[in-house]
N, C-alpha and C positions, 0 to 999 in steps of 0.2 A: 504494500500500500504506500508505503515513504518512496518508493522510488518512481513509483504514478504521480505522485504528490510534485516531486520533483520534477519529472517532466513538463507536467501540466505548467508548471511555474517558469519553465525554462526560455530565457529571451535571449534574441539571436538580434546580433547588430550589422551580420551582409549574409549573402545569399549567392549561390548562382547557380546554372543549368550546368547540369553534367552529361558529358559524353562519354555514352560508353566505349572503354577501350583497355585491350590488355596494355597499349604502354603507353598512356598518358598519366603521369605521377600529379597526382593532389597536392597540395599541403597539405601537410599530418597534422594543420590546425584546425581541420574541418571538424564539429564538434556532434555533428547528426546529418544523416541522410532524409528528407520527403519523399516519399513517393507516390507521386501523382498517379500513377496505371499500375493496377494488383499484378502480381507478378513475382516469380522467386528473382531474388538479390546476390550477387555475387562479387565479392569485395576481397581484395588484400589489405588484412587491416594492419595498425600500425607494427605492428612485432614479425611483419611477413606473411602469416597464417591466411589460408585461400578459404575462404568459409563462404557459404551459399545459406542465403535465408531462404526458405519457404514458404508456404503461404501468406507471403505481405502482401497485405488488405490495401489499396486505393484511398490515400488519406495516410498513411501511416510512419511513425516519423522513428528512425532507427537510430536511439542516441550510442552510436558509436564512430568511432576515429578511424578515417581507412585512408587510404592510400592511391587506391584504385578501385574503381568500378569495372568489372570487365566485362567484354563481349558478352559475354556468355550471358549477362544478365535479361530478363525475359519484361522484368517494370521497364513501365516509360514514366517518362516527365518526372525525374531523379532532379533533385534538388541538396546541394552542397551547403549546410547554415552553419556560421562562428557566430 
């Protein structure tokens, strides 16, 4: 519940559109992913690790640090927020 809490509360001061792609590098100061179109998510996040979310919901905001978004990811309309 504290870390719903936490989200809910969470304000982002920029934004931008992500392209998906195995080699375009983020800043690892991206602080949450949006994702505009449901869809499994597939990210290199900050320590390396290739991890795939599954069922994200349309609307749904992934508060983790990555690096890369890649190809392979199946969401549209991804959203980069610090």
């Amino acid at each position: 519940m504290a870390n719903q809490d936490m989200q809910e509360r969470q304000t982002y001061t920029s934004a931008f559109a992500i392209t998906k792609s195995d080699a375009t590098v983020l800043p690892p100061t991206w602080g949450g992913l949006f994702v505009g179109g449901a869809g499994a998510v597939t990210v290199t996040t900050l320590d390396g690790e290739v991890v795939t979310f599954t069922g994200v919901l349309a609307g749904q905001i992934l508060p983790i640090v990555v690096t890369k978004v890649m190809a392979a990811t199946v969401a549209t309309n991804i959203v980069g927020m610090r």
